[in-house]
N, C-alpha and C positions, 0 to 999 in steps of 0.2 A: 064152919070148917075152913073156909077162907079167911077166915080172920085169922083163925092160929096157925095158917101155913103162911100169913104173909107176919103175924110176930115173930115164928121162929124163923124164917130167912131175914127177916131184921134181928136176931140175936145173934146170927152169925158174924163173925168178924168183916169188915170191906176186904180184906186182900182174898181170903175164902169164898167171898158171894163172885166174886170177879174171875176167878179159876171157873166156879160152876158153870157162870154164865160163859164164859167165852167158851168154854169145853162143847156148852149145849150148841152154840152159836158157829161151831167148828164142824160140828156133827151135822148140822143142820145145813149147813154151808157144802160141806161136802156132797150130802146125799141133793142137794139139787143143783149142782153145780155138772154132777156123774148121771142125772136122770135125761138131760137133752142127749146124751152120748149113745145112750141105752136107747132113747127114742129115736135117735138117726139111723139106727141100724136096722129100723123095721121099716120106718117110712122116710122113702126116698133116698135109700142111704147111697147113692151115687152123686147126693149133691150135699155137702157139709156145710147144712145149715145149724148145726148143736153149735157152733163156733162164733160166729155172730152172738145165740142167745148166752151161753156162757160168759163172752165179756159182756153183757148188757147185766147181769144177775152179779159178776164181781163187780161192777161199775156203782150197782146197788148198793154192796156190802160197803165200798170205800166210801160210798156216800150217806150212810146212814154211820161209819164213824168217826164222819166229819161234821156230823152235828144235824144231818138231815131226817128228818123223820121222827114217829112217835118214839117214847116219852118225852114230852115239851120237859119236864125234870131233868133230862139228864143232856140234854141238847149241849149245854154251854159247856159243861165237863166235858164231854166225845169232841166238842169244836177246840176245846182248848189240852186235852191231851194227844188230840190228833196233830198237834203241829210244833212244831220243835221251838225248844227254848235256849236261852243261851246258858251254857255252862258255867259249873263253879268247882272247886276242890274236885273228886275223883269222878270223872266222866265213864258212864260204859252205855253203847247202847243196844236196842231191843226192834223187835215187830211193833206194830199197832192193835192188836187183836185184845180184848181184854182179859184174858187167861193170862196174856204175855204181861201186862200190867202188876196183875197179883202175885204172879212170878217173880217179878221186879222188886216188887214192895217188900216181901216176902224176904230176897235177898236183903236189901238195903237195911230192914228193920235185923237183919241178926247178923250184920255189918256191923251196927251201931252197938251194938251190944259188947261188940270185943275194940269199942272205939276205933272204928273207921268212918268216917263219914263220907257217903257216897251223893251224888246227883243223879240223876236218872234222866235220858235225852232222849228223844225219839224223831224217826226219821220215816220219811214214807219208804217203803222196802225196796226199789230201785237205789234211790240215794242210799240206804244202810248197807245193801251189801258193796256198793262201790267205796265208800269209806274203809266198811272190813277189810276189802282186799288192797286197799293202801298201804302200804310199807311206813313206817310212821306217825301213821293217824292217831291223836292223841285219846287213847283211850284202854281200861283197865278190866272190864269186863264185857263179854258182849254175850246178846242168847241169839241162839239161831239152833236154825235143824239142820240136819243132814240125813241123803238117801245115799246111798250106795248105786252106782250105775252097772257093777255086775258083782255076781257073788265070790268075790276072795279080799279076803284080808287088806290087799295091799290098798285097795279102794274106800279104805276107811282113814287104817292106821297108818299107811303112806301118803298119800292125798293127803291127809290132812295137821300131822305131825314130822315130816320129813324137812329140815332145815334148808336143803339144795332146792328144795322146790321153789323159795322165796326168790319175787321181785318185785321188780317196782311198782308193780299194778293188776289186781286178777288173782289176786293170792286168795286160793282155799286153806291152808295154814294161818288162820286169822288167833291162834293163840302164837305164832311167831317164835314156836319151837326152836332151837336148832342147838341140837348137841351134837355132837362129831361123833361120841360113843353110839347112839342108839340110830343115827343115820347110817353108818355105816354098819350095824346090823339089819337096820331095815333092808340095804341093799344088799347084803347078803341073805336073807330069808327071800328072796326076790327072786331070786337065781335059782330056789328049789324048785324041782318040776315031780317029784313025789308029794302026793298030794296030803298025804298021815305025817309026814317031817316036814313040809312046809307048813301045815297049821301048827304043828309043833312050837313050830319057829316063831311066828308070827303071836300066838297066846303067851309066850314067852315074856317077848316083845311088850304086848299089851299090858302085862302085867307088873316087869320091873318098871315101863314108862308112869303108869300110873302111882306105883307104887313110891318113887323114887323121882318124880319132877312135877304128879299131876299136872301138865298143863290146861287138862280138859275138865270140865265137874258132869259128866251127864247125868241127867233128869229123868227121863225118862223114854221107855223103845213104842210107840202106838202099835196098837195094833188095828186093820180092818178089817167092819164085816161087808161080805155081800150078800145080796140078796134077789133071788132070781125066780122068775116065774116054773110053773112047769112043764111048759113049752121051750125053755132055754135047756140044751143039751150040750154035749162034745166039750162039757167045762174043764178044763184046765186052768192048774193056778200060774201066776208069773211071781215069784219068787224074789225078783228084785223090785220093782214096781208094787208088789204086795195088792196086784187085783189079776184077775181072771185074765185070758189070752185073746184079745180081742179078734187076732187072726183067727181063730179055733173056733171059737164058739158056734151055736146052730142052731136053728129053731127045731123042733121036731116036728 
């Protein structure tokens, strides 16, 4: 039985096994990164000790794909795409996570295809986004994620396609939009305080921008699950953050 589940994830393509794995490795990342949080809130939650183990458990993760830890196989690969190389012909850059890798490839192999040729660089994610929000930074594509900090519109498609919002440093418009037509409907949808004609406005909005300048490609929306004992009561969901209400919550 193990032999024919490790031939067929060896017939699977590299950029495929590398989505899987980073997916599983995102998931799993997650759920024990969220479980000291969930354990401070029973014992001793007047002292925030989840905080300490959490960076000790990231410190882990960044350590293991920088080359540390089992499989001795793949050590040298995680040590040497963990760290940036130098550029050639069209630069854009990315996370470290291996999802984010087979993403990449993924692009660059149906780049090639309509004869573009791209390079792929990578940065540890402090430095990548301080490059993104560079005004100038010489580069053609970049992947990254974005949350929404409250529920409207303008916290997407403003934030992060609005032309005036640009400067010299700290820019979340890291596709470096700026048309004069569609900012100055942005700020006019901005001004609506009916809340049926300001989405109106704004889906509008969303849809000739894409339709008519794409500067964004998105991939994909995640979603999370939780999961709770049945002694956890008084659940309420949080809607922007997409987990439960930590203030709320209760034991029964």
């Amino acid at each position: 039985m193990f032999s024919r589940l490790k031939a067929a994830w060896n017939w699977l393509p590299v950029f495929l096994r590398a989505i899987i794995a980073g997916f599983v490795l995102l998931q799993f990342g997650s759920i024990v990164t969220f479980l000291p949080l969930l354990g401070n809130l029973k014992f001793h939650p007047e002292i925030p000790w989840a905080f300490p183990l959490t960076l000790v458990i990231l410190a882990l993760f960044g350590a293991y794909f920088s080359g540390w830890g089992p499989p001795a196989s793949t050590r040298e690969t995680r040590r040497r795409l963990a760290r940036a190389s130098l550029p050639s012909r069209r630069t854009w850059f990315a996370a470290i996570p291996a999802m984010v890798f087979g993403i990449m490839q993924l692009v660059k192999s149906d780049l090639s295809k309509i004869g573009i040729n791209s390079d792929i660089k990578t940065f540890p994610f402090a430095v990548r986004i301080a490059k993104e929000g560079h005004r100038g930074e010489p580069y053609d594509l970049d992947l990254q994620a974005w949350g929404a900090d409250y529920p409207d519109p303008v916290d997407f498609i403003d934030i992060l396609l609005d032309g005036r919002n640009i400067q010299a440093e700290n820019n979340n418009n890291n596709a470096y939009f700026n048309n004069a037509t569609f900012n100055n409907r942005m700020q006019s949808a901005g001004r609506i305080s009916n809340l049926s004609k300001r989405y109106a406005a704004w889906a509008l909005i969303d849809r000739d921008v894409m339709k008519k300048q794409a500067p964004l490609a998105p991939l994909f929306f995640r979603t999370v699950r939780e999961f709770t004992s049945k002694r956890v009561g008084c659940y309420s969901y949080q809607p922007i953050y997409a987990v439960m209400n930590f203030n709320a919550v209760c034991i029964k």
